[in-house]
MDAnalysis code that builds the backbone (N, CA, C; Angstrom):
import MDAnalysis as mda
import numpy as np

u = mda.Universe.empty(576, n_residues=192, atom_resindex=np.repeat(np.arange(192), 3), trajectory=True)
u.add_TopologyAttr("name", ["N", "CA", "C"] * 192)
u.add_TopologyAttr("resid", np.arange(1, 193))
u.add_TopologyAttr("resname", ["UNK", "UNK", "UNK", "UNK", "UNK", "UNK", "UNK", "UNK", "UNK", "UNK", "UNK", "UNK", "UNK", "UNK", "UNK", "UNK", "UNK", "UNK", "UNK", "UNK", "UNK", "UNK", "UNK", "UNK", "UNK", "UNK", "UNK", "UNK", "UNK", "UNK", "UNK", "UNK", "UNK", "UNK", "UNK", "UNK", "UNK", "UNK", "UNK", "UNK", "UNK", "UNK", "UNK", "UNK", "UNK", "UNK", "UNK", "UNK", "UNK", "UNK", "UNK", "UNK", "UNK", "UNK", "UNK", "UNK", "UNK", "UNK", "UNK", "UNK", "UNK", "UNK", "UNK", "UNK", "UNK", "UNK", "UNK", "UNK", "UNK", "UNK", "UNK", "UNK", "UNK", "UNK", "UNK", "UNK", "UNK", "UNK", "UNK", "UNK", "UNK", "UNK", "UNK", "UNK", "UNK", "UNK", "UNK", "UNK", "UNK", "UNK", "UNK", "UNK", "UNK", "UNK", "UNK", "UNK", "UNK", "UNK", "UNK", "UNK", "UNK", "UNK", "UNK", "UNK", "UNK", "UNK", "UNK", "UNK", "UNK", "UNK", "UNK", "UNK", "UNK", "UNK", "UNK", "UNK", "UNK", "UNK", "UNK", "UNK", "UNK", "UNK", "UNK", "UNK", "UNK", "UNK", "UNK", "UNK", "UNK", "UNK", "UNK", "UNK", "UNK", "UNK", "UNK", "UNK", "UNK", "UNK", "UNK", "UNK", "UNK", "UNK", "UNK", "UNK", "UNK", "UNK", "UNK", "UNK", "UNK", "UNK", "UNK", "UNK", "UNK", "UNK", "UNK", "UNK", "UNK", "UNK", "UNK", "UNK", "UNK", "UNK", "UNK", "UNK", "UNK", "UNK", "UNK", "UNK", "UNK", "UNK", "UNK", "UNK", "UNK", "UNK", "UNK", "UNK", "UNK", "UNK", "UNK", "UNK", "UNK", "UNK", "UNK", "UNK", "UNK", "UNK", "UNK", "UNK", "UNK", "UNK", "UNK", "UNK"])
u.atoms.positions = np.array([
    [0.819, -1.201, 0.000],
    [0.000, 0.000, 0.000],
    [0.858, 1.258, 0.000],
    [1.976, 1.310, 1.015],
    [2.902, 2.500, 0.991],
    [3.207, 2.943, -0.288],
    [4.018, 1.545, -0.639],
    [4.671, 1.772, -2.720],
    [3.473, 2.200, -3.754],
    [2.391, 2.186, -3.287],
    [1.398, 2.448, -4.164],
    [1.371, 4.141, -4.427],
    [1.178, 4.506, -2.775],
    [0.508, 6.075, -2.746],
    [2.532, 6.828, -2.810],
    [3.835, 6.491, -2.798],
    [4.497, 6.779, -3.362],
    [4.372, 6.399, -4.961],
    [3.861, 5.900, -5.610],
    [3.917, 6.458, -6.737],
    [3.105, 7.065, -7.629],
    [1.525, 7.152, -6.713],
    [0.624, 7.758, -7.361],
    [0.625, 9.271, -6.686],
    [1.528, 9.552, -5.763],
    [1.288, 11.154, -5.121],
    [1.782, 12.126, -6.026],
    [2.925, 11.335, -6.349],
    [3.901, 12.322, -7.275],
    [3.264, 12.202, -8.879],
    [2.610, 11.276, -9.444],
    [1.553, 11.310, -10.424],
    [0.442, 12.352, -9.940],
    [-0.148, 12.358, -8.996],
    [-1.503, 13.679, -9.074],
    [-0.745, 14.394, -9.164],
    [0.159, 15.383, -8.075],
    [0.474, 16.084, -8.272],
    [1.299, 17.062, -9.702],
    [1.249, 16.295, -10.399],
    [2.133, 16.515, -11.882],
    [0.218, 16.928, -12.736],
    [-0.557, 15.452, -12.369],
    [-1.644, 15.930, -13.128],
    [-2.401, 17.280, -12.626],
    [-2.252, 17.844, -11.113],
    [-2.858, 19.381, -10.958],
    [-2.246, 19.955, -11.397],
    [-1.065, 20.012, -11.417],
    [-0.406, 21.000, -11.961],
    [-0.168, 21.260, -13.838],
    [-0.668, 20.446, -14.166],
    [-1.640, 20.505, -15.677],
    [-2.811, 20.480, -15.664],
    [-3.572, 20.178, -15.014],
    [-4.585, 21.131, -14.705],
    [-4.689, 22.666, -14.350],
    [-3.822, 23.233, -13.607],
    [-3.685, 24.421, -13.305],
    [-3.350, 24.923, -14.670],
    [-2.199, 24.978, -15.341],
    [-1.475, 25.135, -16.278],
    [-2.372, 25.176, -17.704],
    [-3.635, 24.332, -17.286],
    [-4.752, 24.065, -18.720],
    [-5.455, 25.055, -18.336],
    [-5.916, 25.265, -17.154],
    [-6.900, 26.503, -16.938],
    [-6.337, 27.804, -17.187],
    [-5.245, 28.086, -16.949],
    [-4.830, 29.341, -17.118],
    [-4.654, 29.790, -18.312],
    [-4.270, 28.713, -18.889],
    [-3.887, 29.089, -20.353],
    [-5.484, 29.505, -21.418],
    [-6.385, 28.574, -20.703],
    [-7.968, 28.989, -20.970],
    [-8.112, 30.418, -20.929],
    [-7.794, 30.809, -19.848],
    [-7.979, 31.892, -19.468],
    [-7.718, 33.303, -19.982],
    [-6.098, 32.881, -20.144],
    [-5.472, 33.909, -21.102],
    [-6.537, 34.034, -21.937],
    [-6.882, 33.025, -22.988],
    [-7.363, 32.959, -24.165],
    [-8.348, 34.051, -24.102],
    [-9.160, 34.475, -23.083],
    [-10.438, 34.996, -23.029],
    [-10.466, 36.526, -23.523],
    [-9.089, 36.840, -23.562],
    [-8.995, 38.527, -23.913],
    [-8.256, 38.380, -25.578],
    [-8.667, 37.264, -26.408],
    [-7.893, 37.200, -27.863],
    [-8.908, 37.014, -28.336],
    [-9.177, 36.734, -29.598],
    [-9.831, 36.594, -30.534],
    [-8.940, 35.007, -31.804],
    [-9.932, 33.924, -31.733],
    [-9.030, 33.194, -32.349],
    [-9.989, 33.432, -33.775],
    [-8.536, 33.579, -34.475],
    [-9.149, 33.858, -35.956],
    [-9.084, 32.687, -37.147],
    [-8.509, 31.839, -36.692],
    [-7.887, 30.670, -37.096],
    [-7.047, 30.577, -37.824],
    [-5.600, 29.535, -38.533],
    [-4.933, 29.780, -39.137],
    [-4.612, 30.011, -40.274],
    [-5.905, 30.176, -41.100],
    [-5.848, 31.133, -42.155],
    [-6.533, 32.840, -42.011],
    [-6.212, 33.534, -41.087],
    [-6.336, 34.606, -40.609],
    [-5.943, 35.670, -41.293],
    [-6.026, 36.915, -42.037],
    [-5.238, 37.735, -42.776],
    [-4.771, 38.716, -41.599],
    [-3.329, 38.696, -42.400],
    [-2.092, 39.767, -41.956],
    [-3.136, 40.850, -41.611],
    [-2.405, 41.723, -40.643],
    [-3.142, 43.072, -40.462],
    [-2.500, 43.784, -41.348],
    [-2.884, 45.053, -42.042],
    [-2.257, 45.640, -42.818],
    [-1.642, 47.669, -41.848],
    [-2.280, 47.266, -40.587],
    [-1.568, 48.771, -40.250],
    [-1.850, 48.434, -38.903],
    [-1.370, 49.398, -37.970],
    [-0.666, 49.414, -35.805],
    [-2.521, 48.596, -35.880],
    [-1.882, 47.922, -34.386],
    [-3.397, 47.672, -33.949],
    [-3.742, 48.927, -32.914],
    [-5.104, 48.972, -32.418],
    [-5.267, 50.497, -32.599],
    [-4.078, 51.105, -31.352],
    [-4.268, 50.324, -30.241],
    [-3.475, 50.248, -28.824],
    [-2.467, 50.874, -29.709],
    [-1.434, 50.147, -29.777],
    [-0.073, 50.686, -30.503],
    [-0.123, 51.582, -31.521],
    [-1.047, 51.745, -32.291],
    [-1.253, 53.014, -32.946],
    [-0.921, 54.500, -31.900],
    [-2.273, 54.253, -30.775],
    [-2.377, 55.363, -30.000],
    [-1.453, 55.633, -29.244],
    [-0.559, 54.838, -28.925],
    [0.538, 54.824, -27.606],
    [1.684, 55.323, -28.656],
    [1.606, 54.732, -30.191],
    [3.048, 55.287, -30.569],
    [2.996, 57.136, -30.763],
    [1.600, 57.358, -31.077],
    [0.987, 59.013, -31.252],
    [1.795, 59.564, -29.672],
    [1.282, 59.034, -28.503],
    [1.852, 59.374, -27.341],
    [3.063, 59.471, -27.072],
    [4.224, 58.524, -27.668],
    [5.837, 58.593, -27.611],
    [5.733, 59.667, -28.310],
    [5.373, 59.919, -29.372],
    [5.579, 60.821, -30.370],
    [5.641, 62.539, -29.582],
    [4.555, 62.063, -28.978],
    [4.379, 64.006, -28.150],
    [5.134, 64.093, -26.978],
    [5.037, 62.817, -26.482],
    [6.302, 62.849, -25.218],
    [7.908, 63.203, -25.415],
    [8.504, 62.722, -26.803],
    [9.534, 62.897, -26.909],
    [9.685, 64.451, -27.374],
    [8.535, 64.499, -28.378],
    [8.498, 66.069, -28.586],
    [8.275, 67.096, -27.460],
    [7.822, 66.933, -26.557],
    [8.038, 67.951, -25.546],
    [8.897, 67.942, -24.434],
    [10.455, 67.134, -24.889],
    [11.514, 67.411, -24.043],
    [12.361, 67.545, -25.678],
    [12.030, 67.878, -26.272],
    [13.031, 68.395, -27.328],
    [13.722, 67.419, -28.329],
    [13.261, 66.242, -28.280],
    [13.619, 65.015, -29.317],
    [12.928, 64.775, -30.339],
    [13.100, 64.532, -31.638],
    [12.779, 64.663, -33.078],
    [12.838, 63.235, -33.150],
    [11.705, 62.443, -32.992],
    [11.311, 60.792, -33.618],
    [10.960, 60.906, -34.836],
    [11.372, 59.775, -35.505],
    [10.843, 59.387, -36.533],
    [10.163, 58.081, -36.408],
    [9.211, 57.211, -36.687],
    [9.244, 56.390, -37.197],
    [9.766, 55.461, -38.122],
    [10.377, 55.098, -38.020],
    [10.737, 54.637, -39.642],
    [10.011, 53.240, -40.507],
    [9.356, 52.890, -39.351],
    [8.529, 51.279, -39.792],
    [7.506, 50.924, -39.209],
    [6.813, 50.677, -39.479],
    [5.282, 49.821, -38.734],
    [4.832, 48.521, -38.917],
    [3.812, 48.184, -39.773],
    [3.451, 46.990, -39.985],
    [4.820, 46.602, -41.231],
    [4.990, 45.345, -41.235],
    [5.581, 44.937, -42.505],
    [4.655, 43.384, -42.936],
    [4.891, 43.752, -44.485],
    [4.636, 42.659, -45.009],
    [5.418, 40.932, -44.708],
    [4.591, 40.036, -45.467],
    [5.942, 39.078, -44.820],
    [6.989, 39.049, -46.287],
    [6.802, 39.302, -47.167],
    [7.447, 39.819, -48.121],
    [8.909, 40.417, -47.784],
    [8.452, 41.737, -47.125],
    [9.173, 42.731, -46.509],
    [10.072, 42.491, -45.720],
    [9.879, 41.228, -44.738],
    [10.266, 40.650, -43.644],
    [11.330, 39.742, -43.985],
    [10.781, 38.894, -45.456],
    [11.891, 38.238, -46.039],
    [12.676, 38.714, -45.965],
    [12.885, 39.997, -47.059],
    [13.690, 41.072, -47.645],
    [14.504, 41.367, -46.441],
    [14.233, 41.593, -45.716],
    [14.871, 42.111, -44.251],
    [15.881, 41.052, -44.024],
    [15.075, 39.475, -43.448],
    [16.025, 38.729, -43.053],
    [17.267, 38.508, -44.031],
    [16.977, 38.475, -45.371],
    [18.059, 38.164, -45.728],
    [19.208, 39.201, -45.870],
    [18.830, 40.359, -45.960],
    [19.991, 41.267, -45.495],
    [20.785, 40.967, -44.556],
    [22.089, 40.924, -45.526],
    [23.181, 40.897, -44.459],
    [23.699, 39.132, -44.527],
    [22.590, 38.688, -45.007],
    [22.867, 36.978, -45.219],
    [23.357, 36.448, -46.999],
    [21.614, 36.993, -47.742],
    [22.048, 36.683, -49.088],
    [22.383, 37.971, -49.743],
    [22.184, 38.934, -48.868],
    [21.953, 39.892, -49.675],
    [22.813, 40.844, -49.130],
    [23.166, 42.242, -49.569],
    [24.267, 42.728, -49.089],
    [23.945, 43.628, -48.232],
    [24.410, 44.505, -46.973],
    [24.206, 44.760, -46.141],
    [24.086, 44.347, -44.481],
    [23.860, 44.936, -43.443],
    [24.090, 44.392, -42.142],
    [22.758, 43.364, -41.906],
    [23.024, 42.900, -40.984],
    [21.988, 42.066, -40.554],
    [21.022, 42.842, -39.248],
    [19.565, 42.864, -39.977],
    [19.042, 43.513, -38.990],
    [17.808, 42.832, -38.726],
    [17.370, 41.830, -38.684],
    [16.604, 40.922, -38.198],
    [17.153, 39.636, -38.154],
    [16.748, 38.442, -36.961],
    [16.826, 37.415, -36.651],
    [15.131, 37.082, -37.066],
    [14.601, 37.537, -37.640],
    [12.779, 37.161, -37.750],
    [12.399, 37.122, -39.309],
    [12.521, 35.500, -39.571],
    [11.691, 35.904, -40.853],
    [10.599, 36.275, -41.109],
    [9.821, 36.218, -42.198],
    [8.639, 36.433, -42.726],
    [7.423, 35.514, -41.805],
    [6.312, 36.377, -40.701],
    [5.946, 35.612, -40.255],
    [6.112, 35.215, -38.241],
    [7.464, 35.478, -38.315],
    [7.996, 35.720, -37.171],
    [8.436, 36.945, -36.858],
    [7.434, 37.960, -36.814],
    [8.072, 39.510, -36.273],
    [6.682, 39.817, -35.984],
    [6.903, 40.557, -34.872],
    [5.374, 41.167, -34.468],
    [5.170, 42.313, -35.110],
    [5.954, 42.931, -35.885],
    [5.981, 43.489, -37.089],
    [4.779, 43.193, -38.167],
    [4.805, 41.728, -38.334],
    [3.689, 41.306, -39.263],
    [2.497, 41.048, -38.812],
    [2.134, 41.271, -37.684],
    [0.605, 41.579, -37.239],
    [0.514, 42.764, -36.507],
    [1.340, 44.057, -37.309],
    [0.757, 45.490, -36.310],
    [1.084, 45.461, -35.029],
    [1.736, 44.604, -34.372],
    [2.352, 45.044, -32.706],
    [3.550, 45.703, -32.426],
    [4.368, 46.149, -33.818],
    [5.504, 46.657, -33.388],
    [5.883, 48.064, -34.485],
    [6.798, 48.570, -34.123],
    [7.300, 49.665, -34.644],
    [9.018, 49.908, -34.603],
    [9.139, 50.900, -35.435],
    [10.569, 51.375, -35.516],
    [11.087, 52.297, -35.763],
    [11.867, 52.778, -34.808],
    [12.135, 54.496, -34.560],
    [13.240, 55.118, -34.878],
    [13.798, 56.315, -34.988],
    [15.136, 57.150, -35.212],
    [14.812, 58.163, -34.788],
    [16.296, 58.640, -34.659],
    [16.168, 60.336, -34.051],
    [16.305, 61.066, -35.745],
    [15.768, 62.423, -35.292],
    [16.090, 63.076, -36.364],
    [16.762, 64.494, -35.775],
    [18.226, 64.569, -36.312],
    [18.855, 65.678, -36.013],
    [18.892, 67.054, -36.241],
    [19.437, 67.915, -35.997],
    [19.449, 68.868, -35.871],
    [19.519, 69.261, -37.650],
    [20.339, 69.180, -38.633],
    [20.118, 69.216, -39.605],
    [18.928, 68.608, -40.449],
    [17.724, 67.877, -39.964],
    [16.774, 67.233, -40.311],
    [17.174, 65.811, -40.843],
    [18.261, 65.444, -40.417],
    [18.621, 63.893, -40.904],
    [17.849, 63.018, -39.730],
    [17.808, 61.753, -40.696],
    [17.394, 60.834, -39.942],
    [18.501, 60.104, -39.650],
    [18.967, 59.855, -37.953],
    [19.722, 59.259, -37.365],
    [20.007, 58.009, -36.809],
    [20.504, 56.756, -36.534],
    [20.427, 55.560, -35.547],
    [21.502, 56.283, -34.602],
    [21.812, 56.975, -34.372],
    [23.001, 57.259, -33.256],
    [22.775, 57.089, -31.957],
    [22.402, 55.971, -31.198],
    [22.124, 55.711, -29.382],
    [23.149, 56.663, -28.764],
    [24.056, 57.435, -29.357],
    [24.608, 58.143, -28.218],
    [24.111, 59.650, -28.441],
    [23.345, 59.982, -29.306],
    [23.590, 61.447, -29.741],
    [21.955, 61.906, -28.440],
    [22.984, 63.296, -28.207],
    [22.269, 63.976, -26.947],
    [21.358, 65.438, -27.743],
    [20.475, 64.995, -28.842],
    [20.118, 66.181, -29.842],
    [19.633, 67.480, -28.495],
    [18.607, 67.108, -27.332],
    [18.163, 68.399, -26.181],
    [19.027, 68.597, -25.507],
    [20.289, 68.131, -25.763],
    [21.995, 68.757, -24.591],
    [21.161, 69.139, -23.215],
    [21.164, 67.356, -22.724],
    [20.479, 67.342, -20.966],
    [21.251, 66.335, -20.513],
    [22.225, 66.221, -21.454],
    [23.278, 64.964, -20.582],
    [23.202, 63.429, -21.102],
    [21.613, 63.411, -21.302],
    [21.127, 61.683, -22.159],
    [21.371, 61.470, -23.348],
    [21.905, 60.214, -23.549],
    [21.765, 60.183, -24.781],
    [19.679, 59.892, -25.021],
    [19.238, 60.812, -25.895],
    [17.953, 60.862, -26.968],
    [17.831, 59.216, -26.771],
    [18.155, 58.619, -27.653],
    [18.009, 57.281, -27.885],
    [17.393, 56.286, -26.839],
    [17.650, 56.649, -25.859],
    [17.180, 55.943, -24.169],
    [16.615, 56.205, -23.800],
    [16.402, 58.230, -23.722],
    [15.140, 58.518, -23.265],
    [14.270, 58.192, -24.207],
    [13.922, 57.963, -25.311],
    [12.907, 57.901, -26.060],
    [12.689, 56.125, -25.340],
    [13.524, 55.400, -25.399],
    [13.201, 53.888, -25.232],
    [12.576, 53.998, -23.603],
    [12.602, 54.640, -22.629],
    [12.502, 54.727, -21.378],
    [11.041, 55.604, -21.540],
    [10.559, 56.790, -22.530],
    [9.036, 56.778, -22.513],
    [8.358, 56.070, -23.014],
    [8.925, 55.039, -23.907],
    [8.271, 54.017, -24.399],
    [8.119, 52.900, -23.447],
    [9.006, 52.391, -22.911],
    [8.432, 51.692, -21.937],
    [7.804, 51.786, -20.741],
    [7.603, 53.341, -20.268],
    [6.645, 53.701, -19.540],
    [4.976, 53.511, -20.400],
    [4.893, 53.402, -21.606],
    [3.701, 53.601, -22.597],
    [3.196, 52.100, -22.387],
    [4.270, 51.158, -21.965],
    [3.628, 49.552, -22.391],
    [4.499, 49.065, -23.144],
    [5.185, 49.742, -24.000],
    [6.208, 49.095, -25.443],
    [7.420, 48.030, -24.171],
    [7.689, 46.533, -25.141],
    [8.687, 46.597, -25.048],
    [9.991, 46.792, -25.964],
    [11.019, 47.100, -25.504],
    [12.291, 47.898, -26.230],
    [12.978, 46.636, -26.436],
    [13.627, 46.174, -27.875],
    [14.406, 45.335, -28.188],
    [15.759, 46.054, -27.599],
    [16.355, 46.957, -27.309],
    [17.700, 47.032, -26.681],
    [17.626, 46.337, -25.697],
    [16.439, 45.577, -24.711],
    [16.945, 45.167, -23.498],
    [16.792, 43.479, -24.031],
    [16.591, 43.423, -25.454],
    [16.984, 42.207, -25.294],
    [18.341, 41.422, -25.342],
    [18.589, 40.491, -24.840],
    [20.477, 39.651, -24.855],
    [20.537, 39.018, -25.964],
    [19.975, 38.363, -26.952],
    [20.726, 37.773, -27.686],
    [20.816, 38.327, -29.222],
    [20.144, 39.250, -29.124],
    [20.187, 40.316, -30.138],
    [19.078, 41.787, -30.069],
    [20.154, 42.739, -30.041],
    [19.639, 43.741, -29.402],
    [19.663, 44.700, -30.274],
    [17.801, 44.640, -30.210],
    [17.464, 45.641, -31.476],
    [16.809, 46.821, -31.399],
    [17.993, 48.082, -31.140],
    [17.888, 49.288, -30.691],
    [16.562, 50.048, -31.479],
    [16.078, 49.810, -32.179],
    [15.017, 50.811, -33.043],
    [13.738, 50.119, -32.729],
    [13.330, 48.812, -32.291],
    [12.372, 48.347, -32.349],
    [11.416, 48.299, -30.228],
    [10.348, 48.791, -31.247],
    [9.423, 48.674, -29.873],
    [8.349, 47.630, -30.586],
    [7.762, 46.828, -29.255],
    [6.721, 45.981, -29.601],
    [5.778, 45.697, -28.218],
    [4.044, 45.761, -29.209],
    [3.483, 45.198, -27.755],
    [3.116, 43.829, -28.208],
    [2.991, 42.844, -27.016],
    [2.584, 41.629, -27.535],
    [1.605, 41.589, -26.909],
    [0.705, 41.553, -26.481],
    [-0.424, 41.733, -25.432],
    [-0.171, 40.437, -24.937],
    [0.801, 39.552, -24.559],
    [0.479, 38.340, -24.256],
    [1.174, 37.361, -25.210],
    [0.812, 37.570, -26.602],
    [0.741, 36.618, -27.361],
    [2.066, 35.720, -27.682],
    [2.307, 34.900, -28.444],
    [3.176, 34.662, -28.605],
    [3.642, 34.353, -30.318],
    [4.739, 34.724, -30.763],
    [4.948, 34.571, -32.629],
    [4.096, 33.283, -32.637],
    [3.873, 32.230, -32.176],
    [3.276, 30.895, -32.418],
    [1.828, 31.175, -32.199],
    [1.284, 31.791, -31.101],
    [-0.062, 31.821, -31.553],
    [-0.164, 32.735, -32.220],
    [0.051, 33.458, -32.770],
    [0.402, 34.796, -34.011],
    [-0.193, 33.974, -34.982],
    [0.839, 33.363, -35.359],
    [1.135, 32.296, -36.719],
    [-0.297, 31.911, -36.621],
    [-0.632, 31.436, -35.466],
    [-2.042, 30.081, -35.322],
    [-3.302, 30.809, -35.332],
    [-3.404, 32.153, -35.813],
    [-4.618, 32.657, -35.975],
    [-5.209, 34.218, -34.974],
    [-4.109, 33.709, -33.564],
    [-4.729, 34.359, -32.365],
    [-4.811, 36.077, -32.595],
    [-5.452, 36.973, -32.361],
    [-5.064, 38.460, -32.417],
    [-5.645, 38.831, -31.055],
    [-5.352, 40.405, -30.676],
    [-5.587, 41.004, -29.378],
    [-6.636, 41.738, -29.963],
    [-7.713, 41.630, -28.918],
    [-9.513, 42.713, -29.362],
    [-8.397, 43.908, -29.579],
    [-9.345, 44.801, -30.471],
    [-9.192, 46.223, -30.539],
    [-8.829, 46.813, -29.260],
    [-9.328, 46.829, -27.933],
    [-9.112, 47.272, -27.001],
    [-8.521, 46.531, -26.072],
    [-7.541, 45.490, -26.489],
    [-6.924, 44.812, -25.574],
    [-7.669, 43.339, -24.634],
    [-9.074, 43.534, -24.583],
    [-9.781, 42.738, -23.906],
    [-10.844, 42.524, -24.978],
    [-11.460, 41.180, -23.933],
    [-12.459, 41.229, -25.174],
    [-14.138, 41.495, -24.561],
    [-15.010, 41.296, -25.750],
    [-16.163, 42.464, -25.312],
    [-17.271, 41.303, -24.488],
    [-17.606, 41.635, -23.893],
    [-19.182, 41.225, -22.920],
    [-19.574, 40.075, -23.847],
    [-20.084, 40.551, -25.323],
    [-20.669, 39.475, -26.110],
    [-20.064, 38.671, -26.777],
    [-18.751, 38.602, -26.737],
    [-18.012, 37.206, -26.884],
    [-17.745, 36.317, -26.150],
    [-18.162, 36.569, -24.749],
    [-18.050, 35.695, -23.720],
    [-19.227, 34.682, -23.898],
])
């Protein structure tokens, strides 16, 4: 009897804890929309990230920093084109994400530059365009992540200074599998 409930304790316990693990993940689900996996690309910001990038935009402008955008939605076309830069094609390498794998290709992300004092558009992380001591480049990534964005500079295994992204959650795999975030982040009364 002992050898029994040693080996069935450590069996439940593995099965609650997939149970737990099944419910939650239910749960998540409740603020997405499954569109299934033939779902079409979004073609522009979802609105969230639309409105929040309008907000970096005035935030940086009223301490004296000149954003640009330089990217929003991309095609997966586009995305190709990207990855292979720097691989087949000539130039640096500025994505690890092909076509498909960038939150880029469903409207959750964006991509920024300073624009200098001569009206150029800049990548320079050190340049201090409001002479307050910062480099521009950080403070802009530091009101963005007060907005919700996260900042690819804080990622480690490739750190991609121009890019902000929201994921509401999601992940490139349920991306791929159909999933999107409601218009407003949650979802409405009558989809429940």
């Amino acid at each position: 009897m002992k050898g029994i409930k040693k080996i069935l304790f450590p069996w439940m316990i593995i099965i609650l804890f997939l149970i737990i693990i099944f419910v939650f993940y239910n749960r998540m689900e409740d603020n997405y929309i499954d569109m299934g996996e033939d779902a079409d690309l979004p073609t522009e910001l979802h609105p969230i990230v639309e409105e929040k990038k309008n907000e970096l935009l005035d935030q940086a402008a009223a301490i004296d920093i000149d954003v640009v955008i330089t990217d929003e939605t991309r095609s997966i076309e586009r995305q190709n084109e990207l990855y292979e830069q720097g691989r087949s094609t000539s130039g640096n390498i500025v994505t690890n994400a092909r076509g498909g794998e960038s939150y880029h290709n469903y409207g959750l992300a964006i991509d920024y530059a300073l624009v200098d004092d001569n009206g150029d558009i800049i990548w320079d992380i050190h340049y201090d365009g409001n002479d307050n001591g910062d480099a521009d480049w950080f403070e802009v990534a530091g009101l963005a992540k007060e907005l919700g964005f996260e900042w690819g500079g804080d990622w480690e295994n490739f750190r991609d200074y121009p890019h902000l992204q929201m994921d509401f959650g999601l992940s490139i795999n349920q991306l791929q599998r159909g999933m999107r975030p409601t218009p407003d982040g949650t979802r409405d009364e009558a989809d429940k």
